[in-house]
Wavefront OBJ file of the C-alpha trace (Angstrom):
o trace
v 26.887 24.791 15.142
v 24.465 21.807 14.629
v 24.563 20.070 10.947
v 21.421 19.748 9.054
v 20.852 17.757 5.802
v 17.619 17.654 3.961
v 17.467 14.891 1.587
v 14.522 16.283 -1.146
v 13.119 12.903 -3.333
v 11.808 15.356 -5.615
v 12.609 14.780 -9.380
v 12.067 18.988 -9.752
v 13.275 22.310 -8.196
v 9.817 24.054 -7.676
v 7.383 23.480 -4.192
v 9.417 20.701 -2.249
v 12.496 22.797 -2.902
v 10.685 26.189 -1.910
v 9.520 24.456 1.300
v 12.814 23.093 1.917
v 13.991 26.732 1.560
v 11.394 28.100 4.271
v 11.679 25.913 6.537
v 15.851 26.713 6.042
v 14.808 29.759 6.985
v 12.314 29.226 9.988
v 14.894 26.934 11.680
v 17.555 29.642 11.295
v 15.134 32.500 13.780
v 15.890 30.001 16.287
v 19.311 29.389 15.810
v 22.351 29.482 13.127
v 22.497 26.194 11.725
v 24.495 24.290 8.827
v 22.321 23.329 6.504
v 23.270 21.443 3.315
v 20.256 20.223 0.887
v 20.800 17.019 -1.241
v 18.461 16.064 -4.294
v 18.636 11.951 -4.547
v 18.347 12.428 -8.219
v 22.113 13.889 -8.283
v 23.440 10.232 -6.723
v 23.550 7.155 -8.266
v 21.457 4.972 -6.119
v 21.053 1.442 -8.029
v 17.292 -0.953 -7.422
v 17.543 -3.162 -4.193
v 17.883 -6.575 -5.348
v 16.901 -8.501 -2.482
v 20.343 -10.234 -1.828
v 19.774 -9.926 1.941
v 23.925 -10.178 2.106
v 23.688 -6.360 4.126
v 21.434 -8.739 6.285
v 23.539 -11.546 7.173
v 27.064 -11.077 6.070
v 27.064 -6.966 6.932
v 26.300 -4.414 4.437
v 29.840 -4.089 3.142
v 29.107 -7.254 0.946
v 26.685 -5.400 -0.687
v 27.001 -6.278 -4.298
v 25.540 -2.582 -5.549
v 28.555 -0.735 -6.087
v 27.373 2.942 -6.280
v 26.850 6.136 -3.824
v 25.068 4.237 -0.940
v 27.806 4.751 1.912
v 28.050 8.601 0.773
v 24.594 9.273 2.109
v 25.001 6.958 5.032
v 27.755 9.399 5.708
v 25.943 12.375 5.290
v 23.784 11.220 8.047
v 26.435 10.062 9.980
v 27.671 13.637 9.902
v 24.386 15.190 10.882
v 22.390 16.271 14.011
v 19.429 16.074 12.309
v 18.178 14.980 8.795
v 14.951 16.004 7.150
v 13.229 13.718 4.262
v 10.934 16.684 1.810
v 9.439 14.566 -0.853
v 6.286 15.139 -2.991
v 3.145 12.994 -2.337
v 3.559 10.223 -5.444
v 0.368 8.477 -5.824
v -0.096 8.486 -1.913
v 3.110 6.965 -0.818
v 6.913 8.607 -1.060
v 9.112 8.532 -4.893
v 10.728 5.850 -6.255
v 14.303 7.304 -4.979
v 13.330 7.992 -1.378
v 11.895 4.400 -0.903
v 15.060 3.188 -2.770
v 16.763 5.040 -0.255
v 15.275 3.355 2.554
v 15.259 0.095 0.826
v 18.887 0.515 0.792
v 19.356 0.996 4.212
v 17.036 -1.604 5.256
v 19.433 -3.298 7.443
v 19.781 -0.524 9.803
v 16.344 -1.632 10.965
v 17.929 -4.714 12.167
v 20.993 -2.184 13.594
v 20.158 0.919 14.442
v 22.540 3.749 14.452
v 21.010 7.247 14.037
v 20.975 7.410 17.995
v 21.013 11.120 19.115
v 20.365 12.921 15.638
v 16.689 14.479 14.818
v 14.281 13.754 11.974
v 11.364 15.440 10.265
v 9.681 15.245 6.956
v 7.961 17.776 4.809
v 5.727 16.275 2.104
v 3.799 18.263 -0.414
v 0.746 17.180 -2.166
v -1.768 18.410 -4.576
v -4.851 16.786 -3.072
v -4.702 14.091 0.136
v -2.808 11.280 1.477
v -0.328 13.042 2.889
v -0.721 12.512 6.679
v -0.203 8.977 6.205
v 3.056 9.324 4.558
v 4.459 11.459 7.345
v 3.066 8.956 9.475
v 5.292 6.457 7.398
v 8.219 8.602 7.483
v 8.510 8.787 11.313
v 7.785 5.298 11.586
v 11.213 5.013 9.422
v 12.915 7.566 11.406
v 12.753 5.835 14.922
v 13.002 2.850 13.704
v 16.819 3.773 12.178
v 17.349 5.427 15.715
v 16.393 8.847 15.440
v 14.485 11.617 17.867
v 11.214 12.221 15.292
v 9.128 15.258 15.385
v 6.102 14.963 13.766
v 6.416 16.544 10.127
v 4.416 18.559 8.081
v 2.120 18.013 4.922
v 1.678 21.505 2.417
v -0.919 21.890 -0.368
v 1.364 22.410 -3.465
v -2.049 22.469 -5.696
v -1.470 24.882 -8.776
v -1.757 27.345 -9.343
v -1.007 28.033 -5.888
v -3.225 31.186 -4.322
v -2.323 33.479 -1.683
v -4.266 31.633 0.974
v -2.607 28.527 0.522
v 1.157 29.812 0.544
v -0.129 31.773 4.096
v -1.437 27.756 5.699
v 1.567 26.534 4.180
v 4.052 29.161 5.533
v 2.217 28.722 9.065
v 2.364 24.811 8.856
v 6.309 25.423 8.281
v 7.283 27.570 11.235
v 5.414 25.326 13.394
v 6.765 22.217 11.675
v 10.424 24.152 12.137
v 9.367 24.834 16.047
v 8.690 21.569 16.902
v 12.164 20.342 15.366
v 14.242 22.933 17.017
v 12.596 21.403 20.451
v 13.561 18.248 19.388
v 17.181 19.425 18.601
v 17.365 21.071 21.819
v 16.434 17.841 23.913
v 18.913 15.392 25.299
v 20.481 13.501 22.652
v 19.473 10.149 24.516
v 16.408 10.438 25.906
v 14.499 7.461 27.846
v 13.085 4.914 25.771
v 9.155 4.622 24.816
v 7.151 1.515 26.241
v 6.907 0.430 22.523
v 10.194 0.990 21.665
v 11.472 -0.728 24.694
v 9.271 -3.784 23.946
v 10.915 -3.810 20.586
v 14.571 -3.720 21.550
v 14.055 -6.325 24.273
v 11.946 -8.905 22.333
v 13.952 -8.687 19.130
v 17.535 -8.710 21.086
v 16.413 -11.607 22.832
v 14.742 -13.301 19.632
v 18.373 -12.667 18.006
v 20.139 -13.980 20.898
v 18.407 -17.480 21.205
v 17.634 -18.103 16.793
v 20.615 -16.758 15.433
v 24.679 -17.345 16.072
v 28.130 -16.085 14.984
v 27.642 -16.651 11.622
v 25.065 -14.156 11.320
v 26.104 -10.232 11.334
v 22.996 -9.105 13.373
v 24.427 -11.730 15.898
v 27.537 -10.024 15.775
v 26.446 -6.646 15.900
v 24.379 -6.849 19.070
v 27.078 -8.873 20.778
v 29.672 -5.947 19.931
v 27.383 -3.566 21.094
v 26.767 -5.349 24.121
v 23.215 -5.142 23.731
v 22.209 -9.119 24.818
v 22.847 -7.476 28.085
v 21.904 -3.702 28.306
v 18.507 -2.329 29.415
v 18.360 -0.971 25.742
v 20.726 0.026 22.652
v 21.939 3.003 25.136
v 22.603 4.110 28.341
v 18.827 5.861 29.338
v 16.921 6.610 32.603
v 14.756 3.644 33.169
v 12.371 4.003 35.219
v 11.305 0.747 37.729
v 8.004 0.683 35.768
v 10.143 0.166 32.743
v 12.841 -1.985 34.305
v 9.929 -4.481 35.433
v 8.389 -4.228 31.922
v 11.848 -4.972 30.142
v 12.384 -8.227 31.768
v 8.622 -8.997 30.983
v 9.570 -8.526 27.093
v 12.538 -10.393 27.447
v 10.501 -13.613 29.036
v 7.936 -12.804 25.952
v 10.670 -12.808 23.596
v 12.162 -16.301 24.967
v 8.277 -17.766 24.443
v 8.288 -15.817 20.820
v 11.767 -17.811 20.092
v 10.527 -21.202 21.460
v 7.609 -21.158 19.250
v 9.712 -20.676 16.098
l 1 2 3 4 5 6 7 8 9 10 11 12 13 14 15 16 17 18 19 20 21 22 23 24 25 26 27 28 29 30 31 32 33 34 35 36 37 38 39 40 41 42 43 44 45 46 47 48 49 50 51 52 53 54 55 56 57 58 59 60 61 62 63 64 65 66 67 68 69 70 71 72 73 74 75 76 77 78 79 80 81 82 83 84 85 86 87 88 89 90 91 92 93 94 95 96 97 98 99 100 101 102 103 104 105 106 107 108 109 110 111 112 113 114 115 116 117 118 119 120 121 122 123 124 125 126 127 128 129 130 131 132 133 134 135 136 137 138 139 140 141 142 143 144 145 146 147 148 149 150 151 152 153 154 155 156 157 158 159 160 161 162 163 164 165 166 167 168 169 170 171 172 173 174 175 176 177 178 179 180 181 182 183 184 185 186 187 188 189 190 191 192 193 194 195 196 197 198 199 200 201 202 203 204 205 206 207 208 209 210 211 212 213 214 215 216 217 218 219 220 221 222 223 224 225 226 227 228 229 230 231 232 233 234 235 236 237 238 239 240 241 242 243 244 245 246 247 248 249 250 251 252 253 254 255 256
């Protein structure tokens, strides 16, 4: 049985809850799932202060001593992870960017490989599209499978109308997520993404050294010498293209 945790940023138990809820629900007519919901406002989750120390000594020098490393490992313990949060003067709340501010330096090292993301935001008026855009920007970049999420009207008072489009939005929303679920866990690299693993491995490699944990991290991983963070199908289009980005990441690293 796959693992599911939503992580709601929502300050209140009304529409991003309810959505979470449906959605619960729509996932479940495709198959039985475990599926836990987490409000950020129950954890203690203390400001970024822009040490950098999870950047270059490894984030267990973090000086924030709270519940950080409990929701990395409720991620860690998931197949997939969904992010509901209420549109917040057309961005994401405080705690969900705090969140992701947080975990910043799993940009640098990416770990989510094999789980699957999606994001429900709810809104009263517009803006909405871009955060989801947002949201699955953050999602691949931490290592996940994204499918696209979805955006609700949670306008009050709410009519009839509006809970049918939002109801619909949800079961496709929860469609398109059990696809992704149901995909290979490691599936072949984008272009893009490809372009970004090779350029920044190889910017690391040639700027950086031991005494820097990114350094460390990729040469643990092995990555200064795989086709990309894991084993996937390259294609010779792709294996031609990743030794392109490598010789543009050497010029990138030369110019510095």
């Amino acid at each position: 049985m796959k693992k599911i945790t939503a992580f709601i940023g929502s300050q209140r138990k009304q529409a991003t809850y309810g959505a979470v809820i449906e959605f619960e629900e729509a996932l479940k007519t495709y198959e039985d799932v475990d599926f836990e919901i987490i409000f950020l406002k129950d954890y203690r989750l203390e400001n970024c202060s822009g040490c950098k120390l999870c950047f270059t000594k490894g984030e267990e020098n973090c000086p924030l001593q709270d519940d950080r490393d409990l929701l990395i490992e409720k991620i860690s313990n998931s197949d997939g992870v969904i992010i509901a949060a209420p549109n917040y003067s057309f961005h994401v709340p405080a705690a969900v960017k705090n969140l992701f501010d947080r975990l910043s330096f799993i940009f640098h090292r990416p770990r989510f490989f094999g789980k699957t993301f999606t994001s429900i935001v709810t809104q009263g008026m517009f803006g909405g599209d871009s955060i989801v855009k947002y949201l699955g920007g953050i999602g691949e970049n931490f290592g996940f499978k994204v499918s696209k999420g979805c955006v609700l009207n949670s306008l009050e008072p709410t009519t009839d109308d509006i809970c049918r489009k939002n109801s619909k939005a949800i079961r496709k929303a929860a469609a398109r997520y059990h696809r992704e679920l149901s995909r290979p866990a490691f599936p072949a690299p984008s272009l893009f993404r490809l372009m970004l693993f090779r350029m920044s491995r190889t910017n690391l490699k040639l700027i950086l050294n031991d005494g820097f944990c990114d350094y460390r991290h990729y040469r643990e991983k092995g990555w200064f010498k795989s086709d990309y963070y894991y084993d996937a199908p390259l294609g010779l289009l792709k294996k031609a293209m990743g030794l392109t980005f490598d010789f543009l990441g050497r010029q990138m690293a030369k110019n510095r």
